[in-house]
FIZADO-316409 format. One record per atom (N, C-alpha, C): residue in one letter; x, y negated, z negated. Coordinates in steps of 0.05 Angstrom, whole numbers, plus 5000, padded with zeros to 4 digits. Layout:
residues N
AXYZ/...
END
This chain:
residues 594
X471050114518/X471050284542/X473650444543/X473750754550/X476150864550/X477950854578/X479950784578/X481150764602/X481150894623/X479650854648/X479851034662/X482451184687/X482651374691/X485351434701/X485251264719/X488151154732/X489151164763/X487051284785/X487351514785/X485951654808/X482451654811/X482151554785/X479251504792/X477751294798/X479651164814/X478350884828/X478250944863/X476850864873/X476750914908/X477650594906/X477850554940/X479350314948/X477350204968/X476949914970/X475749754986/X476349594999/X476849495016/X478549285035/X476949095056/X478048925060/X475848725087/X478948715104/X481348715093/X484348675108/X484748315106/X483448375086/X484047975072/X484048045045/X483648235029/X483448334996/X482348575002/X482648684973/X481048954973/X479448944931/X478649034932/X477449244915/X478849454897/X477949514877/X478049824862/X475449854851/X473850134847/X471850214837/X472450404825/X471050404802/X471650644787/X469950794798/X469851124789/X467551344789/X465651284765/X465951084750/X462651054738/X461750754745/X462350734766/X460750434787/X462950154779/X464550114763/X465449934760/X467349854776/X467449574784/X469749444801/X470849344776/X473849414781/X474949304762/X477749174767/X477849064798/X479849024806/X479748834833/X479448614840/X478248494861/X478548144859/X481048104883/X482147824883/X481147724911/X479147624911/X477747554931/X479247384957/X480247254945/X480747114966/X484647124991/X485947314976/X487447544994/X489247714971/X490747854983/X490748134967/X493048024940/X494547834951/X495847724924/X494147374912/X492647404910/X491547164897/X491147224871/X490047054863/X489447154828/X485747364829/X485947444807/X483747634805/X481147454797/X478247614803/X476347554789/X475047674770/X474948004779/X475648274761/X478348364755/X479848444734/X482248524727/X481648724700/X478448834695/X478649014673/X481049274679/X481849364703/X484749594706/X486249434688/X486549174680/X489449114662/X488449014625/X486049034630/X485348804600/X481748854602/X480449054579/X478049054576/X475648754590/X477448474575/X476448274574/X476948124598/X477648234616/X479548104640/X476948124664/X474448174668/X472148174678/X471748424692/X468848424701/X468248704715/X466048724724/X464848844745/X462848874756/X461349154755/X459849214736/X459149524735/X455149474745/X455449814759/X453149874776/X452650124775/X450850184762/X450750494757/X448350584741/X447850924740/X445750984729/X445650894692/X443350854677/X444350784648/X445251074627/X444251264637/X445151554634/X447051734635/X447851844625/X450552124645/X449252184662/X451452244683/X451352284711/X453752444725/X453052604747/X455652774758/X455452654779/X457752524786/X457852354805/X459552504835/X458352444850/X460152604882/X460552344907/X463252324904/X464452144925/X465652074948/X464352054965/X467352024997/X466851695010/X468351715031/X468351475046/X467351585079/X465551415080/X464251495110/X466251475122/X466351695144/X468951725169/X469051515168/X472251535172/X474151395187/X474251015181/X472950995157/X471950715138/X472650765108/X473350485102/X473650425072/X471250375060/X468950545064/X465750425056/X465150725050/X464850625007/X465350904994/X461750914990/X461951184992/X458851254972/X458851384965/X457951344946/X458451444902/X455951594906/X454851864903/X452251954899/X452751994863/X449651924848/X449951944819/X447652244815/X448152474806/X445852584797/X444952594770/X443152544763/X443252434730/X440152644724/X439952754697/X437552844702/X434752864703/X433952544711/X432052454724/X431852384748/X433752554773/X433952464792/X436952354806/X437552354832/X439852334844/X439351904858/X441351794856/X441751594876/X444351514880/X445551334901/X446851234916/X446751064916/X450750994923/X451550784912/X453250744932/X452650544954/X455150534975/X456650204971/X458650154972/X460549954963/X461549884990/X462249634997/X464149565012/X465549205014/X467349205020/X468448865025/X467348895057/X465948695064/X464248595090/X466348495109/X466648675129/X466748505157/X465248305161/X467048065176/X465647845193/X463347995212/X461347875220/X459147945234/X459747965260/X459848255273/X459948205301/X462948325300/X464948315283/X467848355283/X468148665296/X469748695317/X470648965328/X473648935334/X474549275330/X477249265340/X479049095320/X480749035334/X483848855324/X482248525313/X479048585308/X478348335300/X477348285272/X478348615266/X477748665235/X479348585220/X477948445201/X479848125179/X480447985186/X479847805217/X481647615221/X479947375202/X476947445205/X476147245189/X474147285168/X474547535152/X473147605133/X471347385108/X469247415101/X467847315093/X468147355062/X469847445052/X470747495024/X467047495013/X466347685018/X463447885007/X463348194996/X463248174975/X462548514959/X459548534961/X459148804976/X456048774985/X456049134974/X454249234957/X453649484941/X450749474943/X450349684956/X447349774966/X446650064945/X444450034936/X443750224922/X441550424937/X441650654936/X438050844954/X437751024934/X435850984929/X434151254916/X433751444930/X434351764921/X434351894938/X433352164926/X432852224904/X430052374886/X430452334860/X428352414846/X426052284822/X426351954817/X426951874790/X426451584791/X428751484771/X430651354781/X432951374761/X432651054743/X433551024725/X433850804718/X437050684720/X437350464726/X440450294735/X440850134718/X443449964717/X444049764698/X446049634713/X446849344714/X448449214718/X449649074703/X451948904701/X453648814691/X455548654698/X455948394700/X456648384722/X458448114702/X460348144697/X462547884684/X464347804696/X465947574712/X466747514725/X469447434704/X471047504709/X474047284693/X476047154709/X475346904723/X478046804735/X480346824733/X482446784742/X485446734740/X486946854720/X485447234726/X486647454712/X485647404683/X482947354681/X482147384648/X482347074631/X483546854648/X484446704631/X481746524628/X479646434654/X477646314650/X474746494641/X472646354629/X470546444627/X468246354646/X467146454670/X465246124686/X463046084659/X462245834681/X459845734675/X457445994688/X455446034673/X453646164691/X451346024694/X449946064724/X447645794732/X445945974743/X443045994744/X441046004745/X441545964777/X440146054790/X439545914821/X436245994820/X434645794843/X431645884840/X431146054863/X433346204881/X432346384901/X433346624876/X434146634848/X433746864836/X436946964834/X438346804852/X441146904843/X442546724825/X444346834812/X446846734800/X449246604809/X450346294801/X451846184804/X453446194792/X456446304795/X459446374769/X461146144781/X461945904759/X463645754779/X465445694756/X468945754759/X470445614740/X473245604751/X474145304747/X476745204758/X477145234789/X478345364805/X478145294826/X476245434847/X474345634839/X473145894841/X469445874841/X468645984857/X465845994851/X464846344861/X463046484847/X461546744854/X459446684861/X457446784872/X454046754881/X453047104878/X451247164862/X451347424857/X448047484862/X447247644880/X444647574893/X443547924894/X441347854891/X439348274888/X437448204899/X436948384922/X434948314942/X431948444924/X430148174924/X427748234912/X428348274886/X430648154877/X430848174840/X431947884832/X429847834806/X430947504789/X433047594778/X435347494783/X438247524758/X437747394739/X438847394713/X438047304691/X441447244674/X441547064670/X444746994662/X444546954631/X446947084615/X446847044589/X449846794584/X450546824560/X453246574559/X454446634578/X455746904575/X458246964592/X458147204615/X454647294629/X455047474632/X452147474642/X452047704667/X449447734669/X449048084667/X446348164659/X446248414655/X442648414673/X442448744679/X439748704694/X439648994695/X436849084697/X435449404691/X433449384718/X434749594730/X431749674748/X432349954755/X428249934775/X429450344771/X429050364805/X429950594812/X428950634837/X427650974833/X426750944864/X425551224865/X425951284900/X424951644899/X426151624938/X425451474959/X427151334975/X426851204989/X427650844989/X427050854955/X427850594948/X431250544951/X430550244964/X432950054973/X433849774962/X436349784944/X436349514935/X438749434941/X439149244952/X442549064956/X443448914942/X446048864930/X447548654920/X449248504939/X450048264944/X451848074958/X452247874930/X456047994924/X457347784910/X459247694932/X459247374938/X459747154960/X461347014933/X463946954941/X466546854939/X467246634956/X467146384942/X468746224969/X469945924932/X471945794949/X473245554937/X471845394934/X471645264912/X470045024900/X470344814915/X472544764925/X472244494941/X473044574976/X473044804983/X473344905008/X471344975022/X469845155043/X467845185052/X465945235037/X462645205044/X461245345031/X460845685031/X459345825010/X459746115010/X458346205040/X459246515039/X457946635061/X455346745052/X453246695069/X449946925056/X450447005071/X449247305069/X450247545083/X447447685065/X446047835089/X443247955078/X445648295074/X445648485054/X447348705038/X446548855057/X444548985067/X444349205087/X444949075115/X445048925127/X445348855153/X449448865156/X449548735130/X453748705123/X453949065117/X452949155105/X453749525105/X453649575138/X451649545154/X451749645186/X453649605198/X453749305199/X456949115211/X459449265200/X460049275177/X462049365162/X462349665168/X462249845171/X461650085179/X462250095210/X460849895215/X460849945256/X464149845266/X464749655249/X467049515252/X469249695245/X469549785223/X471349995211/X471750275243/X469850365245/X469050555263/X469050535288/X469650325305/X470850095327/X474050095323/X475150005302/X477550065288/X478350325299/X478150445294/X479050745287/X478650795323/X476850875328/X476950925357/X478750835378/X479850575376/X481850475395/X484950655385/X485250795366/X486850885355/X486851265347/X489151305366/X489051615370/X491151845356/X490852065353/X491852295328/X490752485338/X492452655358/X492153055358/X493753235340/X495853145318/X496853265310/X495253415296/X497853585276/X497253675248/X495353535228/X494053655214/X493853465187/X491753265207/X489653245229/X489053045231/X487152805210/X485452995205/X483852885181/X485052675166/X487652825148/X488852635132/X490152415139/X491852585164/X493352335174/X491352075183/X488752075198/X487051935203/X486051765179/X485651765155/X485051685132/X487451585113/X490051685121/X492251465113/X492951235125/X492651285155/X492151005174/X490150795169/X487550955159/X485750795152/X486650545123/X488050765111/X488850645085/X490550385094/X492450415109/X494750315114/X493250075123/X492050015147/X490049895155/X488749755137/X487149775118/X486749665094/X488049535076/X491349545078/X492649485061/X494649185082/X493749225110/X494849005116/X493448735115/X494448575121/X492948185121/X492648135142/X490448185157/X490448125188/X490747955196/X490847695182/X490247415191/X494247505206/X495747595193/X498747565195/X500347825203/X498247895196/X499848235208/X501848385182/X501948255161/X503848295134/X502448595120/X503348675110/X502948915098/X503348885074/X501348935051/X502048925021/X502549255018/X504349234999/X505649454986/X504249604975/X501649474961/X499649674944/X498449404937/X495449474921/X493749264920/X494049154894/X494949324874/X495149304851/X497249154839/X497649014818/X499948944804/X500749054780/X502649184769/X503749324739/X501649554724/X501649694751/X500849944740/X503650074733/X503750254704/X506050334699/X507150524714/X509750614722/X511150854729/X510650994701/X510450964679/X509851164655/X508851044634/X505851074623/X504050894615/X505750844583/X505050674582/X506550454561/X508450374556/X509550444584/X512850394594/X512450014602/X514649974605/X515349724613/X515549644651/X516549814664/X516949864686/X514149804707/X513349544707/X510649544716/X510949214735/X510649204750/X511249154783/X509048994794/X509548704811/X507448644822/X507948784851/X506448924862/X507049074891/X504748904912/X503648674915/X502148584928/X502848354947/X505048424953/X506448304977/X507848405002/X509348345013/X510348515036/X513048615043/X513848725034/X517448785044/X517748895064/X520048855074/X520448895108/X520649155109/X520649325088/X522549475089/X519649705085/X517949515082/X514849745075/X514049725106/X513449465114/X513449315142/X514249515159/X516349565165/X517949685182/X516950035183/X517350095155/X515650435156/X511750475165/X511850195154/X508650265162/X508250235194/X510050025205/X509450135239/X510550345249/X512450405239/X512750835247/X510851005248/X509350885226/X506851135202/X505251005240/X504050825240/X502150685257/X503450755287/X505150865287/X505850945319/X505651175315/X505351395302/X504851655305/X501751655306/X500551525281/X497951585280/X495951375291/X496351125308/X494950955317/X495850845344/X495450655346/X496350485383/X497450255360/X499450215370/X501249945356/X501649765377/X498549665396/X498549545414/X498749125404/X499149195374/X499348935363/X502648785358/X504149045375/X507948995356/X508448775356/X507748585385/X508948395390/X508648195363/X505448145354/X505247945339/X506048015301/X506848375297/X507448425282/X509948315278/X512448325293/X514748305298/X513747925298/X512747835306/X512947535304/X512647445279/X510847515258/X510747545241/X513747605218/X514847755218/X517147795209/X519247665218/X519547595247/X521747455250/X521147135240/X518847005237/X517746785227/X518746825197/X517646955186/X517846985152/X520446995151/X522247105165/X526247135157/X526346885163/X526046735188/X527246465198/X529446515215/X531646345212/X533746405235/X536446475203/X537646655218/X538446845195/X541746715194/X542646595165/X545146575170/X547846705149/X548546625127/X550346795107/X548946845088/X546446725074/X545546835058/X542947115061/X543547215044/X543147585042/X539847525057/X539047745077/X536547745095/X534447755071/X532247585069/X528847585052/X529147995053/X528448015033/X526548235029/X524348385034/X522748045023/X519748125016/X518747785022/X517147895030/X514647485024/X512447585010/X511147375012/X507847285003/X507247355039/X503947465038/X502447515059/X502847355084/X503547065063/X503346915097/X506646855097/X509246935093/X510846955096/X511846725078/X511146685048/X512046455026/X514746685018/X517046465014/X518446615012/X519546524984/X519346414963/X518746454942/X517146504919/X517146774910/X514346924895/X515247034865/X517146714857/X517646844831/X516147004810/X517847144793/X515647244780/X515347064745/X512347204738/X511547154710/X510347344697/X509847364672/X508647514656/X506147364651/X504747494644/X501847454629/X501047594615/X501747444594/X502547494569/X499847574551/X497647504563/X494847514551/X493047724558/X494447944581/X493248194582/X493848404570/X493148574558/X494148794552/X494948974563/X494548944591/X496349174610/X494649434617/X494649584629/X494449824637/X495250104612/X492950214596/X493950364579/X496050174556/X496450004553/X498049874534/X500449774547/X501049804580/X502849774585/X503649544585/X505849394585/X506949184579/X509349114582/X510348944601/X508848674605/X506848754636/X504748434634/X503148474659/X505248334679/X505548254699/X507648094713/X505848064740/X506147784746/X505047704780/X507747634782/X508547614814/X510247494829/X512447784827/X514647684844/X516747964844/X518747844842/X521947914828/X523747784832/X525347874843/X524548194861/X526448314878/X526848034904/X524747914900/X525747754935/X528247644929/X529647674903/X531847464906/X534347654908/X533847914906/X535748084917/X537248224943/X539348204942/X541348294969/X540848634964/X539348734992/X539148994996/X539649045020/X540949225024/X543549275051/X542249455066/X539349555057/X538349725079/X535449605094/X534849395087/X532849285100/X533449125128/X535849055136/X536549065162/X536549285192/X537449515169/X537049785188/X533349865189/X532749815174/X529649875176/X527849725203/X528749445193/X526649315213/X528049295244/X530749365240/X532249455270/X530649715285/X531249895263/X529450085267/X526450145287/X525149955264/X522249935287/X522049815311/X524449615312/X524049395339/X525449685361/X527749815360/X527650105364/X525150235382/X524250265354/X522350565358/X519850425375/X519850145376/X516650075390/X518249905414/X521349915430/X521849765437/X519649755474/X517949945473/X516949945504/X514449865506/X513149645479/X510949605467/X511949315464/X514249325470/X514548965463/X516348865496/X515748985514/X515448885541/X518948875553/X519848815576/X522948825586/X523748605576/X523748395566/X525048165557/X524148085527/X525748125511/X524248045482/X525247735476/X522847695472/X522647335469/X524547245452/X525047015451/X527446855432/X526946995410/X524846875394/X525146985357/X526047245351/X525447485377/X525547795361/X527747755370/X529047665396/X531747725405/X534147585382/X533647335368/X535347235347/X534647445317/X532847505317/X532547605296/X534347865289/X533648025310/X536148255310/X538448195313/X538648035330/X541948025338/X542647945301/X541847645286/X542847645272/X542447785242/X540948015240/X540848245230/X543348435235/X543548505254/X546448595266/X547748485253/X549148225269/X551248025257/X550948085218/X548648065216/X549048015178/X550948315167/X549648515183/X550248825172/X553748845176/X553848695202/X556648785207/X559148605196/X557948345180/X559448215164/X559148375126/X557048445124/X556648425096/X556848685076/X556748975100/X556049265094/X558149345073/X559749245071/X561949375046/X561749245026/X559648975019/X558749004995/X556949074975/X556949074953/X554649194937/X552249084944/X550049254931/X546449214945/X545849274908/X543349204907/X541449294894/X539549534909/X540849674931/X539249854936/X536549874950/X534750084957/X532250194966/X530050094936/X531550234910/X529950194894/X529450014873/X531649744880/X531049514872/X531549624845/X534149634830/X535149594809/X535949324802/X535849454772/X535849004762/X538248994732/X539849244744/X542049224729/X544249134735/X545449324760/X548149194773/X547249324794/X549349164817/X550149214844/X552549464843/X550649664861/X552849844866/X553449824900/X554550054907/X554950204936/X553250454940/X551050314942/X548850534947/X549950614980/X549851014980/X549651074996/X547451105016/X544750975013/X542350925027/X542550765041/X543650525027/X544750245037/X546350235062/X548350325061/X550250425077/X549250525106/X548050785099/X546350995123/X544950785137/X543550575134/X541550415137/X543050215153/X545550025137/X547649915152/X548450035189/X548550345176/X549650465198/X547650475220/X544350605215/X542150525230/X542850265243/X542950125233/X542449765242/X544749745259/X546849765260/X548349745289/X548749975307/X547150205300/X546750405321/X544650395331/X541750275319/X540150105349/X540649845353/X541749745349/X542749505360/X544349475391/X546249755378/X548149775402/X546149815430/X543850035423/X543150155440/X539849905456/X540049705438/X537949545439/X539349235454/X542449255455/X543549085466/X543548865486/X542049105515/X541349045544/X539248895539/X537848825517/X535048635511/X535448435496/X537448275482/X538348165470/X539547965473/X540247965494/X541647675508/X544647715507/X546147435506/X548447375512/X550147485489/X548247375467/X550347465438/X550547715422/X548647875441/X549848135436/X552148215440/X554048335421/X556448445412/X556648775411/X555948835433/X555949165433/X558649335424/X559849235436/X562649335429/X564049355408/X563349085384/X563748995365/X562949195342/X559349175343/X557249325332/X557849575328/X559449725354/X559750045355/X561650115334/X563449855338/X566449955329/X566050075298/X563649775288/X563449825250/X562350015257/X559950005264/X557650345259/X559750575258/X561450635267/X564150845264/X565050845243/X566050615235/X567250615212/X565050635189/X562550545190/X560850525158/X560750775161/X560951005187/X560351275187/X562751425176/X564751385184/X566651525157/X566651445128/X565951225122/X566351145101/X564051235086/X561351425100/X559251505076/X559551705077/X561951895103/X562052125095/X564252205076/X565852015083/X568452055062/X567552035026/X566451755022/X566151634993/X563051774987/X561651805001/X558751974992/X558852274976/X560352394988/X559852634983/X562052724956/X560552874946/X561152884913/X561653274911/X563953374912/X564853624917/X563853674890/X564153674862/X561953774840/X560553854836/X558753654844/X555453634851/X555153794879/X556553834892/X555554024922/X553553864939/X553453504930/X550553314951/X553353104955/X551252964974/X551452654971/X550052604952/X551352384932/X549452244922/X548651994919/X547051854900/X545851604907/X548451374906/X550751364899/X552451124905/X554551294909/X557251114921/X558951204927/X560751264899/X561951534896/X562751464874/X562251584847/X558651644851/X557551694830/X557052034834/X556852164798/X555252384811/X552652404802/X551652204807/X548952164811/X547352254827/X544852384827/X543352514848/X540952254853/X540152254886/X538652104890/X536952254912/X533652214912/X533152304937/X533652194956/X533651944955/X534251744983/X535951854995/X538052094995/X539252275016/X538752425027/X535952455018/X534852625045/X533552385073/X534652155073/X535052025095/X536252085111/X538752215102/X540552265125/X539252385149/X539152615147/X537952815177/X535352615179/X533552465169/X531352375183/X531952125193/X534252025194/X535251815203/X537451895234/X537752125226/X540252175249/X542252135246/X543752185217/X545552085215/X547852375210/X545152495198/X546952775204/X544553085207/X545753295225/X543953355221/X542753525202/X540153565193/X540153825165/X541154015169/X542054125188/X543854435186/X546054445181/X547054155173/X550354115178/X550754215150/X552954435131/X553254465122/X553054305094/X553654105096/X553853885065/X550853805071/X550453735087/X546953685076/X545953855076/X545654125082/X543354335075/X543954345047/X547054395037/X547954375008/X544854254998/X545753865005/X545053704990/X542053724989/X541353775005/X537253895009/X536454104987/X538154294987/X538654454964/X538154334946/X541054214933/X541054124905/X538653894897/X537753814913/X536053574914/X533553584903/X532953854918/X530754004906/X530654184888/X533154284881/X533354454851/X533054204828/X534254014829/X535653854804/X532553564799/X532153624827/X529953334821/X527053404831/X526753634839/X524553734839/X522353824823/X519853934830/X518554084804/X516654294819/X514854504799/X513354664803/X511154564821/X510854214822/X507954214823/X509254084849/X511254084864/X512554034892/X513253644896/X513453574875/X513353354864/X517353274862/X518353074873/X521252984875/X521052724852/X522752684839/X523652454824/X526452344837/X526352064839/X528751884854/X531351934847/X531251984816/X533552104800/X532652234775/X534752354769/X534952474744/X532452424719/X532752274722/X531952094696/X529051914694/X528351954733/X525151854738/X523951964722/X521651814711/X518751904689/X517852104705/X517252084732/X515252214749/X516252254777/X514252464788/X514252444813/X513352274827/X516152134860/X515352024870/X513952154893/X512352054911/X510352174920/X512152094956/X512551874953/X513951904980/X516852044990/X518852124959/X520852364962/X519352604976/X517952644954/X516452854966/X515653024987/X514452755003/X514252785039/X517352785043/X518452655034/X521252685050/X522353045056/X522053065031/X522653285028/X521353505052/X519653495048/X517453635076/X519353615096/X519653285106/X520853285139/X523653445135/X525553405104/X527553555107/X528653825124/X525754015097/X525754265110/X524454405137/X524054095146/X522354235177/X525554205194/X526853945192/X528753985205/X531054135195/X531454285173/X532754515165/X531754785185/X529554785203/X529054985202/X526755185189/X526354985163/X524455225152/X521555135146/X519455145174/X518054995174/X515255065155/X515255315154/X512955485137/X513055315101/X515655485092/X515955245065/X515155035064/X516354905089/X514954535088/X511654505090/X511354695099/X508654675103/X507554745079/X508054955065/X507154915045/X507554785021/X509754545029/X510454345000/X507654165013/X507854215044/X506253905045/X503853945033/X501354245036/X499554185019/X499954114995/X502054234976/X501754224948/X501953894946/X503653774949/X503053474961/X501253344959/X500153454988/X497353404992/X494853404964/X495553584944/X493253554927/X493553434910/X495353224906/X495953004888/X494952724883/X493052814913/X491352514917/X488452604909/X487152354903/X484952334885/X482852504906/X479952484894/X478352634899/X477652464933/X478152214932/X478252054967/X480352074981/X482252244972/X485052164995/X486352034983/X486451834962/X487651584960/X490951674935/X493051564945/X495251654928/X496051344915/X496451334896/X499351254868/X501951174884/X503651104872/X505951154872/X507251354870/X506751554848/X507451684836/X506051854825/X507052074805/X504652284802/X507252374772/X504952484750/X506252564736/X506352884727/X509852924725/X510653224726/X509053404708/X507453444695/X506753544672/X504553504686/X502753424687/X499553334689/X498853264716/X500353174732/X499253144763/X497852854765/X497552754735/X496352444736/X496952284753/X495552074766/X497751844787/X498751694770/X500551624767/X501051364761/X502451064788/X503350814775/X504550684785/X501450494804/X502350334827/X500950184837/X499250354854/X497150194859/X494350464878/X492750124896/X492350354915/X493750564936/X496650514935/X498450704942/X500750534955/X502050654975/X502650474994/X502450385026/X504450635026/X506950715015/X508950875031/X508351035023/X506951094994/X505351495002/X503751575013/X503151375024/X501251485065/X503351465081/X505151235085/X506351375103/X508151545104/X508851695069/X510351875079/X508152115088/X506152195076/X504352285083/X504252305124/X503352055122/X503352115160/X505652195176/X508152095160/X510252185178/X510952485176/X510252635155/X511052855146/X509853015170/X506952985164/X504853195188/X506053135213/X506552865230/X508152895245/X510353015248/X511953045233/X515153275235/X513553525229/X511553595222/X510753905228/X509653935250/X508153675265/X507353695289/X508853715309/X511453575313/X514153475326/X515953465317/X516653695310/X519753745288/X521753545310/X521153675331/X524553495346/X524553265356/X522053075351/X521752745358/X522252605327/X523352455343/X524852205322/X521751995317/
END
């Protein structure tokens, strides 16, 4: 099978796991039981690594969207004996509405097929590989006609309404045809060998639910801006990409997709960093009701703990595990050849000096959503967030972008430092006794000369990414979107300038530095809000479409995008190129709101 791109997978979610589907019917990406567990499908990393394909047996021109305002894709196939449909989804709990979506998802892939003219013939395929490729199941016969996949800690149930499955050693395969009108369902039911039994779930009654639920979702949640469409469908994404049971946000669903295919640089992103955490409830207060902060923010202040000299968590596991070492697996071949595969992350064990200002940040920006008295945990949590920034800011970080060479004096780091005791100061009167306003103000002054003094690089005509260096970074176009200075101020319009001469491209695409493979997709947006608060809102507007057409034929963005070809690369979906996405259309909608 030839590899299929990045961008040609749509995304599926229940907000307990998600999905990938290719555009020729294949799931090839789906860890049932939450978004960082081990896989059951993993053909995106390793032919042999399992897969679930559903599709006509023919060529076919395939046309794809996601019903409003839902992660429930339908694939139309026209082949030339006729057109059918292929709608996919991970199943809502029965009955689930609103803020009740994922709390208790039924870990169910339910793919409904309709005939919809002449008489097509189908094929299935359906190989299951546990624990990322490493097991083979058993396959069992059942006498209601479905299939039993059970190996090591794992069981599948793979069921076709009004069809006998037929299991071979390692694999079941099955032919049928439809014609107009004709209706056939699949329910593959996931549950633990020695934990509950599976869920039955009749495939068209879980498409209704799932749909109605998604669409319940969305309604409690409001968007007049710019851009509504998209911005509405990055929320959705975003939404999809969180763990409802916890309120945690995975980074992207995927693990070691390359930043540049047969590169090394390949990432487990299926966990949560505060620092994604924190932007995605910005993205979610422009484009939704973030009537959930309180238990979001509980959530985070739970996963940090009570905070003392050693450097603030990063990142957790979904339910806030806060060791997620990493490994290789060594037995996939990777993505395009890329290599190595890697679960687990070993950024959690790194000191980064700007994830204090971030999640200060949001407690900030949502502070009239989390009521006149903030309860013990959020009130310790900031204060000693504060306290950490204002002991620790003059030393080296590993940065925003999680380098794994040396500790510098990132100037991101710093700006972010400076964030974190400038709402703190202003977040004080909620905080209790051990708030140190006075204290707080004094550093935030001083980290503020010290990024204007050591940042700025007379040479180069920017700030750049460390103190010191003349290194170009985009992460300085934080500044003016942080408030730290404004874009008209002479050295940053400079640096907006050079930023976008030196790391820019034709196809409106920013690289982090010099020397990035590719465009990152959330510089990008940055870039947008830059030149809206420069003033020049028309340009921005038109970087944002060019932007804008970088995402797949559903909306759905990469990490990254490559300069030459416009390819995605890196992890998919991923969580911050929606929200730079949402935040962007916002600053064209509201250039002068923070």
């Amino acid at each position: 099978m030839d590899q299929p791109a990045i961008s040609d997978y749509g995304f599926l979610s229940d907000c307990r796991s998600g999905a990938l589907v290719g555009r020729n019917g294949s799931v090839d990406w789906w860890c049932p039981d939450r978004f960082d567990s081990p896989s059951v499908f993993a053909r995106l990393l390793d032919p042999a690594a399992g897969h679930w394909w559903l599709g006509p047996l023919g060529p076919s021109r395939v046309e794809r969207a996601y019903l409003p305002d839902t992660l429930v894709l339908r694939t139309v196939h026209h082949t030339p004996e006729g057109s059918v449909a292929v709608t996919d989804a991970l199943a809502a709990e029965l009955g689930a509405r609103g803020h009740e979506l994922g709390m208790n998802s039924p870990a169910v892939l339910v793919r409904v097929v309709e005939g919809l003219s002449g008489r097509v013939r189908l094929g299935l395929e359906f190989a299951p590989r546990p624990e990322y490729g490493l097991l083979t199941p058993y396959l069992h016969e059942q006498p209601d006609g479905s299939v039993l996949a059970a190996a090591g800690p794992m069981a599948l149930t793979l069921r076709g309404t009004g069809l006998t499955l037929r299991a071979d050693a390692d694999r079941v395969r099955h032919e049928f045809e439809v014609g107009p009108g004709d209706t056939v369902g699949f329910d593959l039911a996931f549950c633990r060998v020695y934990g509950a039994p599976q869920a039955r779930l009749d495939p068209m009654v879980a498409l209704t639910e799932t749909v109605q639920a998604w669409e319940a979702y969305r309604e409690t949640h409001g968007y007049d801006g710019r851009y509504a469409p998209q911005v509405r469908h990055g929320a959705t994404v975003l939404t999809g990409l969180t763990y409802a049971r916890s309120g945690a946000v995975a980074a992207a669903l995927t693990t070691s997709l390359p930043e540049r295919c047969g590169g090394d640089r390949n990432y487990d992103y299926r966990y949560s960093w505060l620092r994604d955490f924190a932007m995605t409830l910005r993205a979610l207060w422009v484009a939704a009701c973030p009537d959930e902060a309180n238990r979001l923010f509980a959530w985070a202040a739970r996963s940090v703990g009570r905070i003392g000299d050693a450097p603030v968590p990063v990142m957790f596991g979904l339910e806030g595990e806060r060791d997620i070492s990493e490994h290789e697996l060594d037995h996939l071949r990777g993505y395009a050849g890329s290599r190595p595969v890697r679960v687990g992350n070993d950024a959690w064990r790194q000191r980064q000096l700007d994830v204090p200002g971030e999640v200060i940040s949001a407690v900030w920006r949502l502070h009239d959503y989390l009521g006149e008295t903030f309860d013990e945990e959020l009130r310790e949590m900031v204060v000693g967030l504060a306290e950490q920034v204002a002991s620790t800011w003059r030393l080296p970080d590993r940065g925003m972008w999680e380098t794994r060479d040396t500790e510098r004096h990132y100037l991101s780091s710093k700006v972010f430092c400076w964030t974190a005791l400038a709402r703190a100061v202003e977040l004080a009167p909620r905080l209790g006794e051990r708030a140190d306003a006075a204290r707080w103000a004094a550093i935030r002054d001083e980290i503020r000369e010290a990024v204007l003094r050591e940042g700025w690089n007379d040479r180069i005509g920017a700030y750049t990414g460390a103190f010191g260096s003349a290194e170009l970074d985009a992460s300085a176009l934080l500044l003016p979107m942080l408030g730290f200075l404004p874009a008209t101020d002479a050295r940053m319009r400079s640096t907006i300038e050079v930023v976008e001469r030196e790391l820019g491209s034709d196809r409106g695409l920013v690289r982090r530095w010099s020397t990035d493979p590719a465009g990152f997709v959330l510089c990008s947006f940055w870039l947008v809000e830059c030149l809206v608060l420069a003033g020049e809102a028309e340009r921005a507007d038109r970087l944002f479409q060019q932007v804008l057409g970088h995402a797949n034929d559903v909306g759905l963005f990469a990490e990254q995008a490559d300069l030459r070809t416009g390819a995605q690369l890196g992890n998919m979906p991923q969580a911050l190129s929606h929200i730079g996405l949402i935040n962007a259309a916002w600053r064209l909608t509201e250039p002068t709101t923070d």
